[in-house]
C-alpha positions in Angstrom: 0.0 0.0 0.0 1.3 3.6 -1.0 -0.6 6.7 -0.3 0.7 10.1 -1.4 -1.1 13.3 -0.6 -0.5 17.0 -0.8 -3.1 19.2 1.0 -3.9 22.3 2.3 -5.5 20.9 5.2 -3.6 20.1 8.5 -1.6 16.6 8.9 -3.1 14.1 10.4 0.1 12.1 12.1 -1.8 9.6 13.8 -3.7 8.9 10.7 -1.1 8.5 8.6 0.8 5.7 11.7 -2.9 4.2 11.6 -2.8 3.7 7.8 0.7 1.5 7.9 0.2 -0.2 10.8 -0.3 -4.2 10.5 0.0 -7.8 11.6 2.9 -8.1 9.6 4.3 -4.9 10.6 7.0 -5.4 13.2 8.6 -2.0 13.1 7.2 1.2 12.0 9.2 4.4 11.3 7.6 8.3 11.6 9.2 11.0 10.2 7.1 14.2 11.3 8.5 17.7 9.3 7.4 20.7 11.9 7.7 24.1 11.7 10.5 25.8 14.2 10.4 29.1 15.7 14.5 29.8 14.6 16.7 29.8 11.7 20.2 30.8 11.6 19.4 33.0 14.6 16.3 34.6 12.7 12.9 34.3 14.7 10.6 32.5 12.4 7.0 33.5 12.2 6.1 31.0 9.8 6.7 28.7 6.5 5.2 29.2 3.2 4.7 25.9 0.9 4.4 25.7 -2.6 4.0 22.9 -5.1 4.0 22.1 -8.5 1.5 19.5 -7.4 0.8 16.9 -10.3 4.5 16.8 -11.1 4.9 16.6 -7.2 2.9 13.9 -6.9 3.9 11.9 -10.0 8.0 12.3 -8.1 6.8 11.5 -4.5 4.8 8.1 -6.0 8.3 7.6 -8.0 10.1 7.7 -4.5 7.4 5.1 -2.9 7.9 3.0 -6.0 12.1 2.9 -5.3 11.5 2.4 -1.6 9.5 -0.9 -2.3 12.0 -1.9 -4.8 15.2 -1.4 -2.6 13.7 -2.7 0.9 11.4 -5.3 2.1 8.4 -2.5 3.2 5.0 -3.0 3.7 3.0 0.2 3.3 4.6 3.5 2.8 2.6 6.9 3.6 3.9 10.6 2.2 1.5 13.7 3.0 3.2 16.9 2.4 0.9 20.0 3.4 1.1 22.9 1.0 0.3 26.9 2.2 0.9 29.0 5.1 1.9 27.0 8.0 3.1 28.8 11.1 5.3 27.4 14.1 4.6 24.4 15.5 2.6 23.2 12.3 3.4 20.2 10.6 4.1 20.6 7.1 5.5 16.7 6.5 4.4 13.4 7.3 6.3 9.9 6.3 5.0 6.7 7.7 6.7 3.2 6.5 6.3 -0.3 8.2 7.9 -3.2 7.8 8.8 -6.7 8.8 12.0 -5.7 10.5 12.9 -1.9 12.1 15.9 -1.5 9.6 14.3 -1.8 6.5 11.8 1.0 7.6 14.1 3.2 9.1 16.2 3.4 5.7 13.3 3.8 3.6 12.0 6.1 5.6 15.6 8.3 5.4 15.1 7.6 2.0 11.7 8.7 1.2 12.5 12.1 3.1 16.4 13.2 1.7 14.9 12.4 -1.5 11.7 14.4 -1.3 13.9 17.0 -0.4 16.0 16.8 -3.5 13.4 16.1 -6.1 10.3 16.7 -5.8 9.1 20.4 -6.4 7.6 21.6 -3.4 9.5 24.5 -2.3 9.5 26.6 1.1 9.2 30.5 1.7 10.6 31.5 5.7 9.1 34.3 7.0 10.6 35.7 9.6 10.0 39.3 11.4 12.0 41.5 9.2 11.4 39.7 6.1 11.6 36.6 3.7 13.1 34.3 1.9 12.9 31.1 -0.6 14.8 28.2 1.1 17.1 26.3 -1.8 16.9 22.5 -1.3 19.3 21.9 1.4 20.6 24.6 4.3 
């Protein structure tokens, strides 16, 4: 089972552990994105997301489709929220179980650095004074 979503609405975290979870599922990794109050020494009001969302979601079914092919996983979940988001928000959610904790933890690495790199979704910081388009990696 994949399921890849990109929403304006909220993340539902639990939701998203609920929709791995099974009786073949002995380890289950979470990687939750949030939004924090500092960067680089900058208060930070907030995040903006943006997406180019059917190429988006064509790259992020792309990245579930390696993640099967390169470990032994189960079900794999990747919900990205797109808009204003302010501290504390979560604008990512990865979910991916597996037989064994390794496999997910990897593919759950995976499934994140990658998103990161590839998939166009990109992220405005607002911060008191200002903003500014984040590039792909800090």
């Amino acid at each position: 089972m994949i399921d890849i979503n990109i929403t304006e609405k909220p993340l539902d975290v639990q939701e998203c552990i609920k929709m791995v979870m099974s009786p073949d599922s002995g380890g289950i990794d979470v990687f939750i994105g949030t939004v924090r109050n500092m960067t680089k020494g900058k208060r930070v009001v907030g995040l903006e997301f943006e997406a180019y969302e059917s190429m988006a979601m064509k790259e992020m079914k792309k990245i579930a489709m390696e993640i099967k092919s390169r470990w032994p996983v189960h079900k794999i979940v990747i919900h990205h929220r797109v808009g204003v988001l302010q501290v504390g928000e979560v604008p990512v959610v990865i979910a991916v179980s597996a037989a064994h904790r390794n496999a997910a933890f990897d593919a759950c690495r995976y499934a994140i650095d990658t998103l990161k790199q590839r998939v166009p979704i990109w992220k405005k910081e607002v911060f008191e004074d200002g903003e500014v388009w984040v590039a792909e990696h800090p």
